[in-house]
DOROKE-622269 format. One record per residue (C-alpha): residue number from 1; z, x, y negated. Coordinates in Angstrom, 2 decimals. Layout:
// DOROKE-622269
@num: NUM; up: Z; east: X; north: Y .
...
//
This chain:
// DOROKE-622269
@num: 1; up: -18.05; east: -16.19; north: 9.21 .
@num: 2; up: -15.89; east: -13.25; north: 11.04 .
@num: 3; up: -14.89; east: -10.19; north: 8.98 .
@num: 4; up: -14.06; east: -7.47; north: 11.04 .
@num: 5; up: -11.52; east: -5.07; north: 8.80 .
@num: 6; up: -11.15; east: -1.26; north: 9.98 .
@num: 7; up: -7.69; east: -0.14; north: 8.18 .
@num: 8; up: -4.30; east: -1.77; north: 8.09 .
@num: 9; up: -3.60; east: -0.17; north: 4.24 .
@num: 10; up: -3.63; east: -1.73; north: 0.86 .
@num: 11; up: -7.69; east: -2.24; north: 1.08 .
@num: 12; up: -7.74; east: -3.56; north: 3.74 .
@num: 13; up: -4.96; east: -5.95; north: 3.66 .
@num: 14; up: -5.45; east: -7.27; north: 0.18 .
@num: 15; up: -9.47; east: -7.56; north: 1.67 .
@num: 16; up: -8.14; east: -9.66; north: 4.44 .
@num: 17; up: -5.97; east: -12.00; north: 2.36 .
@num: 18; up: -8.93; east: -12.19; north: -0.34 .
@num: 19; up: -10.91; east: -13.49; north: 2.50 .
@num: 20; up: -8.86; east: -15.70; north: 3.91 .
@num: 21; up: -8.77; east: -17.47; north: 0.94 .
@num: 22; up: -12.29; east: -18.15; north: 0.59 .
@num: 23; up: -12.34; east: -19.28; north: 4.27 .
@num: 24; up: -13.25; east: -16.99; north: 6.46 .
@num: 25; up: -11.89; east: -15.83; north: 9.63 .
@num: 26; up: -10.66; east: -11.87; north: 8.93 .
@num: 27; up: -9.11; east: -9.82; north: 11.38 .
@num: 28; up: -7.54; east: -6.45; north: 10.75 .
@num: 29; up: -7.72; east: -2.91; north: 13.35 .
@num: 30; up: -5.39; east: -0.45; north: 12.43 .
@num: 31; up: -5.51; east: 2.73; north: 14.43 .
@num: 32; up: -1.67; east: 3.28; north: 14.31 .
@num: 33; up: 0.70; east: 1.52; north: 16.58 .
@num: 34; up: 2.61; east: 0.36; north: 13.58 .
@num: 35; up: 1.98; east: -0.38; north: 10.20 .
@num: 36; up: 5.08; east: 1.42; north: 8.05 .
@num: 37; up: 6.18; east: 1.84; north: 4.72 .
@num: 38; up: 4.76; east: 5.68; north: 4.28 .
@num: 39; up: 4.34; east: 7.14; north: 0.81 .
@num: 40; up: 6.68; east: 6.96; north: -2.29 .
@num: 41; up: 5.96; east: 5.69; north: -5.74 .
@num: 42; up: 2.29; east: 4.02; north: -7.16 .
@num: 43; up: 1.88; east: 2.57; north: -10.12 .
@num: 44; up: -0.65; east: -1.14; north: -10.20 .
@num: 45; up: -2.10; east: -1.44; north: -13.60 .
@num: 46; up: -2.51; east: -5.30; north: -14.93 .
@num: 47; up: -6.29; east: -5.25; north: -13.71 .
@num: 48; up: -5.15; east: -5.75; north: -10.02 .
@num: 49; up: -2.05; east: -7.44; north: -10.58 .
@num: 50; up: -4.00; east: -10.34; north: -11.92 .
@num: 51; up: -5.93; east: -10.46; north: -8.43 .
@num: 52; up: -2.63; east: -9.92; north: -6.25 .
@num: 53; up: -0.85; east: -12.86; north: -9.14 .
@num: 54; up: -3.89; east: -15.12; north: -7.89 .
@num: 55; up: -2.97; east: -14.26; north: -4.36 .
@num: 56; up: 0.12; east: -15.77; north: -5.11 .
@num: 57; up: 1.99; east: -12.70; north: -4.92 .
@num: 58; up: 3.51; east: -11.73; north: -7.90 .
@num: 59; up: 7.40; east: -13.00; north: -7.32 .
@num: 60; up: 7.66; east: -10.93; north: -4.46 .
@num: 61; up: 6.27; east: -8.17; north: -6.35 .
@num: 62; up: 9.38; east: -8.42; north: -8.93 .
@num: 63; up: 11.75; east: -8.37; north: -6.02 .
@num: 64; up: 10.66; east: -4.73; north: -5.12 .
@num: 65; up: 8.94; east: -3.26; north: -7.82 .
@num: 66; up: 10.21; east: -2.59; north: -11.76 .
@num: 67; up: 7.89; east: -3.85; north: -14.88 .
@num: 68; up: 6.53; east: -0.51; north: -16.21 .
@num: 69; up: 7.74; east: -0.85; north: -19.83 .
@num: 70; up: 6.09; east: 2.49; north: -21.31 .
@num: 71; up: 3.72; east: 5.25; north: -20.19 .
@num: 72; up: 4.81; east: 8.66; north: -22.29 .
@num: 73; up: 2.46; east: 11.61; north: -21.96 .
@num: 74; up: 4.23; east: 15.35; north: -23.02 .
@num: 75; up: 3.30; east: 19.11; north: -22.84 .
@num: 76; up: 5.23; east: 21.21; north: -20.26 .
@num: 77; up: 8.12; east: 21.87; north: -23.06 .
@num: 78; up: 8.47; east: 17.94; north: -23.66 .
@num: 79; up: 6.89; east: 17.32; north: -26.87 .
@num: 80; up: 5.24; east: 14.29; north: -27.36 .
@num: 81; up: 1.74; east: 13.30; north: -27.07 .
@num: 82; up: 1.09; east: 9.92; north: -26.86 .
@num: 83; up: 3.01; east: 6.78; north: -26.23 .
@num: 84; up: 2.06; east: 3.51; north: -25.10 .
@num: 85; up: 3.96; east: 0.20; north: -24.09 .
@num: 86; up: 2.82; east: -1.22; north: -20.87 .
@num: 87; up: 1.71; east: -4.46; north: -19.11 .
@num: 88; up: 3.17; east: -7.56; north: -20.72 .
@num: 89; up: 4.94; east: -5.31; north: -23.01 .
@num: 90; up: 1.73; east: -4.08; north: -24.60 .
@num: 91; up: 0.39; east: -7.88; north: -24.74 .
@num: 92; up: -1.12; east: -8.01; north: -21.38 .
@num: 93; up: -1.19; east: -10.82; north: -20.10 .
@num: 94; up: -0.18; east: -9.71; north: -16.05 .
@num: 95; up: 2.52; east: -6.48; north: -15.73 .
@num: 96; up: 2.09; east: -2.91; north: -14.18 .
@num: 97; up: 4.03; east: -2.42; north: -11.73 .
@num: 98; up: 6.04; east: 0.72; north: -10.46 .
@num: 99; up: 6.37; east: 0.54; north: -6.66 .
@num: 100; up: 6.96; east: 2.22; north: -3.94 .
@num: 101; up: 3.45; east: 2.06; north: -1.77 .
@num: 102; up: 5.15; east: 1.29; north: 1.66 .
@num: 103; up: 6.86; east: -1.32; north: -0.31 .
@num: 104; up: 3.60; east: -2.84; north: -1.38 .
@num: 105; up: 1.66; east: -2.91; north: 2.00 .
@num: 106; up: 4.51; east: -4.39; north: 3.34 .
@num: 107; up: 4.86; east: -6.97; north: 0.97 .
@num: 108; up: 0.47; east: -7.60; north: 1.53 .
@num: 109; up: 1.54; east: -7.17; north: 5.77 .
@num: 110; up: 3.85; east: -10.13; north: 5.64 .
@num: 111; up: 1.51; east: -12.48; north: 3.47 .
@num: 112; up: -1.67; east: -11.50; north: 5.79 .
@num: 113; up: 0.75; east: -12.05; north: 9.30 .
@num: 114; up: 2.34; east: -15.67; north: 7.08 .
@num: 115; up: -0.75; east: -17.00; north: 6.60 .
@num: 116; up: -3.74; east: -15.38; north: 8.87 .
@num: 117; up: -1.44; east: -15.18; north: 11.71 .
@num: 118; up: -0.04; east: -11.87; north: 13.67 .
@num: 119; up: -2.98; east: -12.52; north: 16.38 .
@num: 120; up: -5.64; east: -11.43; north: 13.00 .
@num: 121; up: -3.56; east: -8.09; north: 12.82 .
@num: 122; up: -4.28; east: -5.91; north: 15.76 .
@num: 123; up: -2.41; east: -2.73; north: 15.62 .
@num: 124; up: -3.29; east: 0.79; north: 17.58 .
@num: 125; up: -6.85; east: 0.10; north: 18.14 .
@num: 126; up: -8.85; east: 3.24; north: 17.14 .
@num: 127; up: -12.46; east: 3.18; north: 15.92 .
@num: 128; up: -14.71; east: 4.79; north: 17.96 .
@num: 129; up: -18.25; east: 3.36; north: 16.95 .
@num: 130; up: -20.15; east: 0.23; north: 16.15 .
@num: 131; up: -23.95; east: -1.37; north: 16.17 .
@num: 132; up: -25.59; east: -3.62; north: 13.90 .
@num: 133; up: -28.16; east: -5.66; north: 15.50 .
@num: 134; up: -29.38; east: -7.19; north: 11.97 .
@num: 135; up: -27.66; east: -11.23; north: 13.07 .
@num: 136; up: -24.10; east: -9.68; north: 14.06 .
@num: 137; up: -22.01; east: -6.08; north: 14.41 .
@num: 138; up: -20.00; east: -4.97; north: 17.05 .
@num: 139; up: -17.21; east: -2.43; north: 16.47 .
@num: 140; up: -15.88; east: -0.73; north: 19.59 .
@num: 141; up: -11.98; east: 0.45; north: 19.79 .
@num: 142; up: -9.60; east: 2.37; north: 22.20 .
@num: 143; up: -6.02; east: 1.23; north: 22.54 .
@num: 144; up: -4.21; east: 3.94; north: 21.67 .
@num: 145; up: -1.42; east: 2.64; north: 24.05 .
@num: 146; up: -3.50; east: 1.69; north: 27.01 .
@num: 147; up: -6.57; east: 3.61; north: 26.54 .
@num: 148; up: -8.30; east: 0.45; north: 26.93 .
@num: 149; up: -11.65; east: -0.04; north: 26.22 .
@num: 150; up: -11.70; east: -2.89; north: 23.32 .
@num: 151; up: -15.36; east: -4.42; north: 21.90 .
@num: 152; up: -14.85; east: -7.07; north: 18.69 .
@num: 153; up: -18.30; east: -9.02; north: 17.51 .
@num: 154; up: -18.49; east: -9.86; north: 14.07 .
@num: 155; up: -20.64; east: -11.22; north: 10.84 .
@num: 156; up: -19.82; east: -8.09; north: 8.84 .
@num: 157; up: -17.55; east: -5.01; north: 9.13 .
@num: 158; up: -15.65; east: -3.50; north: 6.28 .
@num: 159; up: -14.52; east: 0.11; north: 6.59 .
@num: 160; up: -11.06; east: 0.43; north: 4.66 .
@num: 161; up: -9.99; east: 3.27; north: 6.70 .
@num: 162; up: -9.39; east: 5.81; north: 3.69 .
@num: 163; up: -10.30; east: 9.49; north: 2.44 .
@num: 164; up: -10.92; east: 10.25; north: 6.55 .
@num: 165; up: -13.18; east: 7.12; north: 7.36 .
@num: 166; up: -14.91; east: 6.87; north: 10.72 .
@num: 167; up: -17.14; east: 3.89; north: 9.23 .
@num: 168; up: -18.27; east: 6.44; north: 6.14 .
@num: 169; up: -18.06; east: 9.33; north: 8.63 .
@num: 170; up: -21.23; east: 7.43; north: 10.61 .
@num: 171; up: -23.36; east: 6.80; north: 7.79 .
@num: 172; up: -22.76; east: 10.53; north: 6.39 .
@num: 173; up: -22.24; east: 12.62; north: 9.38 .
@num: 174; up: -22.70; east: 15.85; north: 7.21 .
@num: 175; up: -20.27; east: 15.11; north: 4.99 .
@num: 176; up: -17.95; east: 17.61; north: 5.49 .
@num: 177; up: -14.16; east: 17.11; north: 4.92 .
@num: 178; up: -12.69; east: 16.42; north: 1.77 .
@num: 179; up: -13.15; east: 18.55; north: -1.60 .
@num: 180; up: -9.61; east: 20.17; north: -2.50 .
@num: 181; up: -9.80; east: 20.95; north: -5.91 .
@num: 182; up: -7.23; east: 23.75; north: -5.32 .
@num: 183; up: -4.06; east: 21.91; north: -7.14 .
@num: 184; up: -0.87; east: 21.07; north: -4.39 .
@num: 185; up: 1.33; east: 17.31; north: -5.21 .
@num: 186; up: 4.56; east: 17.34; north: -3.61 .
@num: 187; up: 5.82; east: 13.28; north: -4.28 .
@num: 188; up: 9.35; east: 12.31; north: -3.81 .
@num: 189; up: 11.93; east: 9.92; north: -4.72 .
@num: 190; up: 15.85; east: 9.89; north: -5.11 .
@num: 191; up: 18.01; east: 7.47; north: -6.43 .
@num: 192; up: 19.79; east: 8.42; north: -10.06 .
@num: 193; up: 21.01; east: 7.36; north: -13.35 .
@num: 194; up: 18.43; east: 5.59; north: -15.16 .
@num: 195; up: 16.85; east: 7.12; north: -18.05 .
@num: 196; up: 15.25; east: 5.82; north: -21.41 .
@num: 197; up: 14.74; east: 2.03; north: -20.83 .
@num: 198; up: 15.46; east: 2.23; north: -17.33 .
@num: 199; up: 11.40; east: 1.44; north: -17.23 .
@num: 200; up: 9.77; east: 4.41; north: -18.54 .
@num: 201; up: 7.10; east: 6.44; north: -16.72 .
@num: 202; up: 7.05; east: 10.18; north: -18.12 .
@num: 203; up: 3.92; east: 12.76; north: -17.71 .
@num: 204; up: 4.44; east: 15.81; north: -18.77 .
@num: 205; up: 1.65; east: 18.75; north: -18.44 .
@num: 206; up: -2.00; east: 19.33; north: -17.44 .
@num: 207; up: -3.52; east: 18.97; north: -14.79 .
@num: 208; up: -2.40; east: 22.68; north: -13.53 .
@num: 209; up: 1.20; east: 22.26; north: -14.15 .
@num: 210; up: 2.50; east: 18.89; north: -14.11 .
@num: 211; up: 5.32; east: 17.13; north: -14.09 .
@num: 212; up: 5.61; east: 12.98; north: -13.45 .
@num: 213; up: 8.50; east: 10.60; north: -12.88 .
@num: 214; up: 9.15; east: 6.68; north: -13.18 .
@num: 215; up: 11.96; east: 4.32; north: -11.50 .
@num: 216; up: 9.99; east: 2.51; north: -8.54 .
@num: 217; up: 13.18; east: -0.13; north: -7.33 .
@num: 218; up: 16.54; east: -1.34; north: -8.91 .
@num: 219; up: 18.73; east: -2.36; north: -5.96 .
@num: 220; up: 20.78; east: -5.13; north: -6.88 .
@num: 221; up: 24.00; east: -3.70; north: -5.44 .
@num: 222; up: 23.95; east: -0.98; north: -7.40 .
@num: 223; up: 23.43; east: -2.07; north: -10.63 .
@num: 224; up: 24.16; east: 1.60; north: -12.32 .
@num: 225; up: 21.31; east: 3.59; north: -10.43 .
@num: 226; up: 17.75; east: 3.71; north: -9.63 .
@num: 227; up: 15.56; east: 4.99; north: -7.43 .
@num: 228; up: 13.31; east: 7.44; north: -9.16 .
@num: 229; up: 9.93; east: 8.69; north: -7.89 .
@num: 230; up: 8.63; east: 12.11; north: -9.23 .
@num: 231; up: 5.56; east: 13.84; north: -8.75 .
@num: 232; up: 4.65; east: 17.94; north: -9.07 .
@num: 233; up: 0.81; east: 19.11; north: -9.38 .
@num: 234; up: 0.55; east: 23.09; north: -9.30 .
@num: 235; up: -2.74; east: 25.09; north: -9.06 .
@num: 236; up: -2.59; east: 26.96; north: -5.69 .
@num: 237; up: -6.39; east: 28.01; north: -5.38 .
@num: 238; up: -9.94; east: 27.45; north: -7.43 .
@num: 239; up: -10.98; east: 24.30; north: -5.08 .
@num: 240; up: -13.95; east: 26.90; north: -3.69 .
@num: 241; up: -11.99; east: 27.27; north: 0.07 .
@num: 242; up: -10.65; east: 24.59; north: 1.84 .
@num: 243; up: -7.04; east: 22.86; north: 1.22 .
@num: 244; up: -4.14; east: 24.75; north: 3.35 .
@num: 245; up: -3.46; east: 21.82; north: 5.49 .
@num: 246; up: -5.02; east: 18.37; north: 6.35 .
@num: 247; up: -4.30; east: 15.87; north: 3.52 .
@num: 248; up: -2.00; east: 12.62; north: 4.37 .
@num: 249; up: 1.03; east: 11.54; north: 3.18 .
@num: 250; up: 3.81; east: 12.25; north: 5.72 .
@num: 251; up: 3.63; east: 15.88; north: 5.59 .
@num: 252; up: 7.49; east: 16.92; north: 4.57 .
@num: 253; up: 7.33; east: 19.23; north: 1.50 .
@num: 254; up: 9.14; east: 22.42; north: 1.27 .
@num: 255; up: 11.77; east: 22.81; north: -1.64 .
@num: 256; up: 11.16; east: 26.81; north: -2.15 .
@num: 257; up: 7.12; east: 25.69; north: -2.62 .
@num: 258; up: 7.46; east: 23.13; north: -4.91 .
@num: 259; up: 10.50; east: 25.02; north: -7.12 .
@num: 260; up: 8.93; east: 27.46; north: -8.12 .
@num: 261; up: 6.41; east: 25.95; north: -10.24 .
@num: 262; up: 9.11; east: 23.89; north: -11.77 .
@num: 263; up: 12.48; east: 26.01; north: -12.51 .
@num: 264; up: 11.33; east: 27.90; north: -15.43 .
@num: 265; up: 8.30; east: 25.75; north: -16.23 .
@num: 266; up: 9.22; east: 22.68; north: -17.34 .
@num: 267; up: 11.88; east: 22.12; north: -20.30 .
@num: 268; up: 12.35; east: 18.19; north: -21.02 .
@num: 269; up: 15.03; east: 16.76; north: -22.67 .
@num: 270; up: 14.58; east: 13.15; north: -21.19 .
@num: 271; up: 14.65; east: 14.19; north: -17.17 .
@num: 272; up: 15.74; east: 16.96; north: -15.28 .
@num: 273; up: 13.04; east: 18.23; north: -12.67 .
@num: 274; up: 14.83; east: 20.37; north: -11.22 .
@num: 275; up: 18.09; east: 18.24; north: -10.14 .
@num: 276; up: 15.75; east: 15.36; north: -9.03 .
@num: 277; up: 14.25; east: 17.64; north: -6.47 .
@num: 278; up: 17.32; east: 19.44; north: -5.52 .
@num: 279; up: 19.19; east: 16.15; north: -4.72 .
@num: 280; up: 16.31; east: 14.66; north: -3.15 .
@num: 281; up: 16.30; east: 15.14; north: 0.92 .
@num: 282; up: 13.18; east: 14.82; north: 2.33 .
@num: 283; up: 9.72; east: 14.76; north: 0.17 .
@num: 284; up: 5.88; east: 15.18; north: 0.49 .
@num: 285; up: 3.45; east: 17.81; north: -0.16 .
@num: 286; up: -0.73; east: 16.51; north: -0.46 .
@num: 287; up: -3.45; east: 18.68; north: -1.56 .
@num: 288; up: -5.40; east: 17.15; north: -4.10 .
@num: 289; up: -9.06; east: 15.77; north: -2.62 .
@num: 290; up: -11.14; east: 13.68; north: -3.35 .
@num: 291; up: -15.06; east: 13.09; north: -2.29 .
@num: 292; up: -17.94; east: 13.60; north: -4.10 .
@num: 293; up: -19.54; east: 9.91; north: -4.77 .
@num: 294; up: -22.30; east: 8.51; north: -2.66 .
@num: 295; up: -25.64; east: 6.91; north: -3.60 .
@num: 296; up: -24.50; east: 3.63; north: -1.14 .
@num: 297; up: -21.70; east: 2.04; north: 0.64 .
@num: 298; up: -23.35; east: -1.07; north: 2.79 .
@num: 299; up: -25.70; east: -0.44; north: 5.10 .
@num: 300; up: -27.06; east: -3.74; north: 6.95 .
@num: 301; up: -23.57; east: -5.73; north: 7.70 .
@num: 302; up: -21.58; east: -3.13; north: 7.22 .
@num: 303; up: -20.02; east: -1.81; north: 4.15 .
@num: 304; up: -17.13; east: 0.60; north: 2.91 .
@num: 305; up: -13.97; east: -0.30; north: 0.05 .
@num: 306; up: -11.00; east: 1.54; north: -1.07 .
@num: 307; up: -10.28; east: 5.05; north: -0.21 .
@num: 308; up: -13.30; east: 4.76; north: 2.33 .
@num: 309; up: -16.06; east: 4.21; north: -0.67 .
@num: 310; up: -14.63; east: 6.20; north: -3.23 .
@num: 311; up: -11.36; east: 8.49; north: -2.71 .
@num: 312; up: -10.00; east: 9.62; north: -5.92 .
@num: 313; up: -7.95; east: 11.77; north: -7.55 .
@num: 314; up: -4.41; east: 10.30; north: -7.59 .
@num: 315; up: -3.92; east: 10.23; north: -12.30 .
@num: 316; up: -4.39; east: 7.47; north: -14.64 .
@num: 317; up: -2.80; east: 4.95; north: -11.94 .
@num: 318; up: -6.03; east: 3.76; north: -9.97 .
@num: 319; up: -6.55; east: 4.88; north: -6.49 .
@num: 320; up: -4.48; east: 1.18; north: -5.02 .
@num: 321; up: -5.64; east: -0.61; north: -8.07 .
@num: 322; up: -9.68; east: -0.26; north: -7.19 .
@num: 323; up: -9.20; east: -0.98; north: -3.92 .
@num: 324; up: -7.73; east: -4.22; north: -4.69 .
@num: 325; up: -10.74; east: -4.98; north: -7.16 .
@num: 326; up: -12.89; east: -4.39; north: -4.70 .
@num: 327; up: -11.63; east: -7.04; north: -2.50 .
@num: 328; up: -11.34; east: -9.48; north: -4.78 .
@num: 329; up: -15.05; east: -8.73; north: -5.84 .
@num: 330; up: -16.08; east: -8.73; north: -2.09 .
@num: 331; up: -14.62; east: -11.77; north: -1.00 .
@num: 332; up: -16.64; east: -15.06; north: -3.13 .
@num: 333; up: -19.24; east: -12.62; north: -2.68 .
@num: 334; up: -19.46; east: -13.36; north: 1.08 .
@num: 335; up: -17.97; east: -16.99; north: 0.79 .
@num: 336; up: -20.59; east: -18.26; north: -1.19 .
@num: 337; up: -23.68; east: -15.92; north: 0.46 .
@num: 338; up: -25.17; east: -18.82; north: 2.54 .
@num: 339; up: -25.61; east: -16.23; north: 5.38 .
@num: 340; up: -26.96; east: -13.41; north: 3.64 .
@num: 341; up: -24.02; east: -11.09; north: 4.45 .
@num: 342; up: -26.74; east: -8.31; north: 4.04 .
@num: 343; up: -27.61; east: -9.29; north: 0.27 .
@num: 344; up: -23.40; east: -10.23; north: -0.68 .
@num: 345; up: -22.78; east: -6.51; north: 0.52 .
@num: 346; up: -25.66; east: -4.77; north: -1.92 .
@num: 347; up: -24.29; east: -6.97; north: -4.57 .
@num: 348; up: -20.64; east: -5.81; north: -4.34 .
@num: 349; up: -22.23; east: -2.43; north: -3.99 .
@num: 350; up: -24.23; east: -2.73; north: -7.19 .
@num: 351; up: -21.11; east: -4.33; north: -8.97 .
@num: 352; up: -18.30; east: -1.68; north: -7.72 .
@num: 353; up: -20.18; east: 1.02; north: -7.39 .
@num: 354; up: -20.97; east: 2.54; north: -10.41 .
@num: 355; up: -17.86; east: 1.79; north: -12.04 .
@num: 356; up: -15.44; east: 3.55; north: -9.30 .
@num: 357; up: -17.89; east: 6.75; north: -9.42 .
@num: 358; up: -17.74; east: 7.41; north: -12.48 .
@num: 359; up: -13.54; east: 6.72; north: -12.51 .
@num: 360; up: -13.52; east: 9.91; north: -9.50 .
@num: 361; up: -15.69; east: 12.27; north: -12.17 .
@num: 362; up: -13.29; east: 11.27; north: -14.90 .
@num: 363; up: -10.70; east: 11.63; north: -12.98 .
@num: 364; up: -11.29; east: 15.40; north: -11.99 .
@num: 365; up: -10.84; east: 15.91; north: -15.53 .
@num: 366; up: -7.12; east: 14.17; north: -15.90 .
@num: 367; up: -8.81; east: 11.00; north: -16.81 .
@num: 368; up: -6.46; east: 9.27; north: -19.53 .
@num: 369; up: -4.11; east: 12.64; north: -18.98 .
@num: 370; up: -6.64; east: 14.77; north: -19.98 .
@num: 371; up: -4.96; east: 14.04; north: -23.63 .
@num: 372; up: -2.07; east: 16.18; north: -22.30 .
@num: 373; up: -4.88; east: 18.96; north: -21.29 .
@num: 374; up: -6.77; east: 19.09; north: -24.67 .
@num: 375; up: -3.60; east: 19.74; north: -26.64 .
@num: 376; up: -1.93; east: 22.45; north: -24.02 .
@num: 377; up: -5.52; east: 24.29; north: -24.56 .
@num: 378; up: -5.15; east: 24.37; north: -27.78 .
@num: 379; up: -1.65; east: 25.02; north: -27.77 .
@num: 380; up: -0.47; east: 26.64; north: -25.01 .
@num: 381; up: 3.05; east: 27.60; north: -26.36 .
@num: 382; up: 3.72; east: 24.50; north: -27.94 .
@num: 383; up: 2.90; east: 22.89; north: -31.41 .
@num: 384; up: 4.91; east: 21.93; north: -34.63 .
@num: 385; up: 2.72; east: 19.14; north: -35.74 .
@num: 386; up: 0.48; east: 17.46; north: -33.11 .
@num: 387; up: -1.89; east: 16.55; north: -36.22 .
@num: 388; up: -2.82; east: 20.11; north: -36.42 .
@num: 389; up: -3.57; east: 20.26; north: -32.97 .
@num: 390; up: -5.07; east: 17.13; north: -31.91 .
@num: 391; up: -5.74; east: 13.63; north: -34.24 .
@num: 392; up: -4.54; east: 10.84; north: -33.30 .
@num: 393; up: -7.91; east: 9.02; north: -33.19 .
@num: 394; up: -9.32; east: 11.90; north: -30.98 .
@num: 395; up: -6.40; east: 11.21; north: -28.28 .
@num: 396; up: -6.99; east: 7.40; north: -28.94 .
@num: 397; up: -10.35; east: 7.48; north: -27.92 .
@num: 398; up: -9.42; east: 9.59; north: -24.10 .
@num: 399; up: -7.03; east: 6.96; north: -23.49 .
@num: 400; up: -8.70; east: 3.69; north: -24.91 .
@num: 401; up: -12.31; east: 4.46; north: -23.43 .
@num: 402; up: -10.55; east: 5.59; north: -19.77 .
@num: 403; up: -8.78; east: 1.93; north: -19.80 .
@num: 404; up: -12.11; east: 0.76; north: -20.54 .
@num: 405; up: -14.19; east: 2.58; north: -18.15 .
@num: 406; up: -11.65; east: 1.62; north: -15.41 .
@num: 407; up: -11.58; east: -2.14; north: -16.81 .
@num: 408; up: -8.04; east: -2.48; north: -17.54 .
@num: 409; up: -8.25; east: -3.03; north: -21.44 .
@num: 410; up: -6.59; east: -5.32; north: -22.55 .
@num: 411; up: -9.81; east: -7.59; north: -23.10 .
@num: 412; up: -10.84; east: -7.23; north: -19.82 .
@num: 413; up: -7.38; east: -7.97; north: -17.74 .
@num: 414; up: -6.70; east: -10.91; north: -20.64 .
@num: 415; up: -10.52; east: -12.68; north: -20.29 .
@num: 416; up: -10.32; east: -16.21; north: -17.99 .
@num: 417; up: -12.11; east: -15.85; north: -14.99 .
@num: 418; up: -15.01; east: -16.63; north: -14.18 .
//
């Protein structure tokens, strides 16, 4: 079998590795002429790091990521709302990593060139259609450096070509762009003293003003910093025009935007917001989107995964962890389908589907953050006691049943496979 793979990013990379693995000849077309370390910080909850640990992965993951020790969730004047420890800390039995996202395609780029080979990795080939004759598909690209006509046979094609798929894009053609739900990110990172244990991820306000940090990478040579990613969400709009400019992640911020819906705003003892983004150089800016989910991804031999099939809204950690479930739930699927790439692809669908729609609905409401949202309603200026706000077994139950909805309870990521 030949998998054809459209998208060089964390989908589509952990899809080709997953596939290798089960023995079958993957090959990956990336549009851009090189595949570089974009983005800042992510974090991987245990769920997918037990799928990249079975890719034989997780060493080099330590080398360039940090063990997320503790997740703390605050209002916008830093009092506490819920605590939790983390991966192996909390009694998983695989860690979440912090990491910076470049960090971590690069780190799935040099396993798919080590052991697929650089010829399976075909860079600066754009998309520009495909057929499915019901026994094979054929995906047609243009160099982008040549403008040479390039036309790839294959068993099955996999669109992992994110929130602006061309392989989504044919199946919907009315689609439209993506939905902005009028709230601006602006992500950087900057190296600084560590804070707390040095492996703390703070979130502090709703979903209209908010506030995240964590350290993403501990460089050995110097021992007494670390580089710290943050993260500011601001409502610029109602969602009901369309976002300001196109969303992607190497649009450079602007420093008067994003201060002014921080200086003033937030008032946290453990970080300082605003001397993390005065000291950091160059940073992004994203309007939040997402797409509304669809009734089905696969269509003959052809099928979608990652951002492609379900583009999310960028809380509770689990845009880059789906898209690695989905591989490793698309892979056996086709190793072990006897030929009936058709029926392994409705399958996946059926299996991923559901789950990762309902994750972008919750997720439009804060998903496990939405804790931080409940208790800012009710107390917008702050609260004495949280008990007289919010119980505890109220905010349990946001955060427990969002870990479970997303599978990453503790049961879930600890049960054997298979």
């Amino acid at each position: 079998m030949k998998a054809i793979i459209i998208g060089g990013g964390i989908g589509g990379l952990a899809t080709a590795l997953s596939l290798h693995e089960q023995g079958i000849d993957a090959h990956v077309y990336e549009q851009s002429m090189t595949i570089r370390e974009l983005g800042v910080g992510i974090n991987t909850l245990p769920h997918a790091i037990k799928e990249l640990a079975a890719l034989g992965l997780l060493d080099r993951l330590d080398a360039i990521g940090i063990r997320t020790y503790e997740l703390i969730y605050q209002n916008r004047f830093g009092q506490e709302i819920w605590r939790d420890l983390r991966g192996t800390d909390a009694g998983y039995d695989f860690p979440q990593f912090s990491i910076h996202r470049g960090k971590l395609q690069a780190v799935l780029l040099e396993a798919v060139r080590e052991r697929l080979g650089d010829d399976h990795v075909h860079t600066g080939h754009q998309l520009t259609g495909f057929e499915d004759d019901g026994g094979t598909v054929t995906a047609r690209f243009e160099r982008r450096d040549t403008a040479t006509k390039v036309t790839v046979t294959g068993d099955v094609l996999i669109g992992c070509d994110g929130i602006h798929s061309k392989v989504r894009e044919t199946f919907y053609p009315d689609e439209g762009p993506p939905s902005w739900n009028g709230l601006m990110l602006w992500r950087g990172a900057v190296e600084g003293e560590p804070f707390l244990t040095g492996k703390s991820m703070i979130i502090a306000g709703g979903m209209n003003a908010k506030f995240v940090c964590y350290p993403i990478y501990n460089d050995p040579d110097t021992p007494d910093k670390t580089l710290i990613n943050w993260a500011v969400v601001a409502r610029l709009g109602d969602g009901t025009r369309p976002p300001p400019r196109r969303e992607n992640w190497s649009r450079l911020g602007d420093r008067a935007d994003v201060m002014q819906y921080v200086d003033g705003v937030f008032e946290l003892d453990l970080i300082d917001p605003v001397d993390l983004i005065t000291k950091t150089v160059d940073f992004y800016e994203f309007p939040m989107c997402d797409r509304d989910p669809v009734d089905r991804w696969s269509f003959g031999r052809v099928t979608l995964l990652g951002d492609a099939a379900h583009p999310m809204y960028p809380v509770g950690s689990n845009g880059a962890s789906q898209a690695i479930l989905d591989a490793r739930c698309l892979a056996p699927l086709l190793a072990t389908c006897g030929g009936d790439v058709e029926g392994a692809l409705k399958t996946y669908e059926a299996e991923r589907l559901p789950t990762t729609a309902e994750i972008v609905r919750t997720n439009r409401g804060g998903g496990p953050e939405g804790v931080i949202d409940l208790v800012e309603e009710r107390a917008p200026d702050g609260f004495t006691a949280l008990d007289q706000v919010a119980s505890r077994e109220e905010l349990e139950a946001i955060v427990r049943g969002y870990a479970t909805l997303a599978k990453f309870s503790q049961s879930d990521v600890n049960r054997a496979r298979g």
